[in-house]
N, C-alpha and C positions, 0 to 999 in steps of 0.2 A: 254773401256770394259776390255781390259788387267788389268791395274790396279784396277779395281774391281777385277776382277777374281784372282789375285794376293794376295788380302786383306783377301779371305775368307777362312776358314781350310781345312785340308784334308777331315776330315770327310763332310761337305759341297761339295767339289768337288766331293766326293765320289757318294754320294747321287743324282749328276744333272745326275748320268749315271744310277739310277734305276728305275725303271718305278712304278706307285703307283695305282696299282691294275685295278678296272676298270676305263676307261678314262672317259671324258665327252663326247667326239666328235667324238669317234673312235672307233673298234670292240675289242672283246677281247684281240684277236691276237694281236692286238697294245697298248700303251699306251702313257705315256707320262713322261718326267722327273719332276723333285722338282724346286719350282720357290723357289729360296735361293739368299739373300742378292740384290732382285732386278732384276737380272738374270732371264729371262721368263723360262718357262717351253719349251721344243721342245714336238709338240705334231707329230703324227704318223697317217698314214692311211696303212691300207691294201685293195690290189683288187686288180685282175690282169686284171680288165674289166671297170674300173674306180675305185671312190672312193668308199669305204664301209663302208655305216652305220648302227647301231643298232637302233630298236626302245627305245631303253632305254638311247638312248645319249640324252645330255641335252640341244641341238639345232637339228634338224632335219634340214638336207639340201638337196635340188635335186640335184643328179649327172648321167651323162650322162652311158649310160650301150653302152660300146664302144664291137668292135668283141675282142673275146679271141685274147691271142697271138698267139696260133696254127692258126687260122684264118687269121692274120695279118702276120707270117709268109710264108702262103701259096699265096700271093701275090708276093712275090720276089720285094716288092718294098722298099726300105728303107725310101724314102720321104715320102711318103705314113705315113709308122709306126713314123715317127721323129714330123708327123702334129698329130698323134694320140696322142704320149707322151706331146708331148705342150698342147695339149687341156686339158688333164688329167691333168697335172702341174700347168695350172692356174686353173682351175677348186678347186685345192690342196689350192694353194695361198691365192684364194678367199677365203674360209674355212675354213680358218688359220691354214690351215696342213703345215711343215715342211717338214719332209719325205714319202716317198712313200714306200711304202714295197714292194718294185719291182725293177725290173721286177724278171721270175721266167724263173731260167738256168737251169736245170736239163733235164735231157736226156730223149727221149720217150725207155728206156728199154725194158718198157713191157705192149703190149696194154691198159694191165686189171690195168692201175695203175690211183688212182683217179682223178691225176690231171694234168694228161694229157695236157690236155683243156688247162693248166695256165703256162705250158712250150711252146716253140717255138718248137721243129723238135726234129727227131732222128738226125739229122745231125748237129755236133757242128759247121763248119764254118756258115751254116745259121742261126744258133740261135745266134751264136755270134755277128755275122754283124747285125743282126733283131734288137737283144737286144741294141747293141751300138746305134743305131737310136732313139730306146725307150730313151733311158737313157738322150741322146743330146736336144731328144725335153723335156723330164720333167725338166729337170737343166735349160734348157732355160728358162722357167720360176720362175728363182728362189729358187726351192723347190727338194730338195735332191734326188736322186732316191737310190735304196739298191739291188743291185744283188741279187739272194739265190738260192739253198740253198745250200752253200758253204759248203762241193763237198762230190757228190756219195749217194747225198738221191734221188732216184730214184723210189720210190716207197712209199705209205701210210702205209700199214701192218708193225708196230713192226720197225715204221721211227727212233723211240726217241731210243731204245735200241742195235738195229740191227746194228751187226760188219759186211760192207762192205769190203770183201779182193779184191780186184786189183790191178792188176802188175803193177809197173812204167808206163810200154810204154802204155797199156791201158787208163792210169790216164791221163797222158799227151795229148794222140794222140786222146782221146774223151770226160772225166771228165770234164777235166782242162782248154779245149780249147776254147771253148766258153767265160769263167771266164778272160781267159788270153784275149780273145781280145776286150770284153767289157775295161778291165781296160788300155788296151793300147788306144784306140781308141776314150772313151767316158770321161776315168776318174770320175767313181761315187763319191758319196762323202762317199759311204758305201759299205760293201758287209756285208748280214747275212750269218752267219755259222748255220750248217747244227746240227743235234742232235747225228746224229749215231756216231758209231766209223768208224775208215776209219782203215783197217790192224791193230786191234789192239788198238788204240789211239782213242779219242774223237776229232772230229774234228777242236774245237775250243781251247785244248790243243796241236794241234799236231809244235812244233817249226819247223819243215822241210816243213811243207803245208803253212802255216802263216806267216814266217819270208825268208828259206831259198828259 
């Protein structure tokens, strides 16, 4: 695989990390990369409740409608959620999904926020350790899990433009915490970034949130 992958151009390399509009097997929110020189395409699912499909995809598959994470949270169980994410994961495998666009880290901020339901707690260490179990069982199965939405999109209104400002120790001591011990603990194979700005910066440019 190396030495294929070694063979083909930039602009080809370029191209396995863009996605090509709407998918076959997957919701909008998802898609899938360019099959180039051989190299399969990775295909994508989104659901924070299993897998999610469109009627307009070009195989229709049953999948199971598992409790929210807010739910799965409220158990304090971690085995529990780690039997949830394996089932979801093969469930993924069978279907020829790759990644899972999950699970979903963000903070319960504020009641009235849409999606509530698809984050774990107000409380980053529960969501963090909830989420690490999710993550353990989906990769057990073979198939990627993707933390999100990396970090301080807490809310649906005005998610894609809206400059979140918070302080360091806030960032850390509730944003970031969760994020920090999914990736200690479970090792995703992904984390998606968030749309907003975070103080200023976009949060998938920002070199101090991403690198330092």
């Amino acid at each position: 695989m190396m030495r294929r992958y070694d063979q083909i151009s930039i602009e080809e390399k370029i191209a396995l990390l863009v996605g090509v509009g709407v998918p076959k097997r997957v919701p909008g929110t998802a898609g899938e990369t360019r099959e180039i020189s051989g190299i399969p395409s990775i295909e994508l699912s989104d659901g924070p409740s299993g897998l999610r499909v469109e009627p307009y995809a070009e195989r229709v598959y049953l999948s199971t409608a598992f409790p929210s994470p807010i739910m799965l949270a409220s158990t304090w169980d971690p085995e529990i959620v780690e039997e949830v994410g394996r089932a979801i994961g093969e469930e993924a495998r069978e279907n020829g999904i790759d990644i899972l666009l999950g699970p979903g880290l963000n903070i319960h901020r504020h009641p009235l926020c849409g999606r509530n339901f698809e984050y774990f707690s107000e409380d980053p260490l529960l969501s963090g350790v909830m989420a690490s179990a999710y993550v353990k069982g989906v990769q057990s199965a073979g198939v990627g899990a993707t933390p999100k939405h990396f970090v301080a999109n807490d809310q649906e209104t005005n998610r894609y433009f809206i400059d979140t400002i918070v302080s360091e120790r806030a960032l850390r001591e509730i944003y970031l915490k969760p994020f920090e011990i999914v990736v200690k603990k479970a090792s995703p194979w992904a984390i998606m970034s968030s749309y907003n700005k975070l103080n200023g910066r976009y949060t998938s440019q920002d070199p101090w949130l991403l690198i330092d």
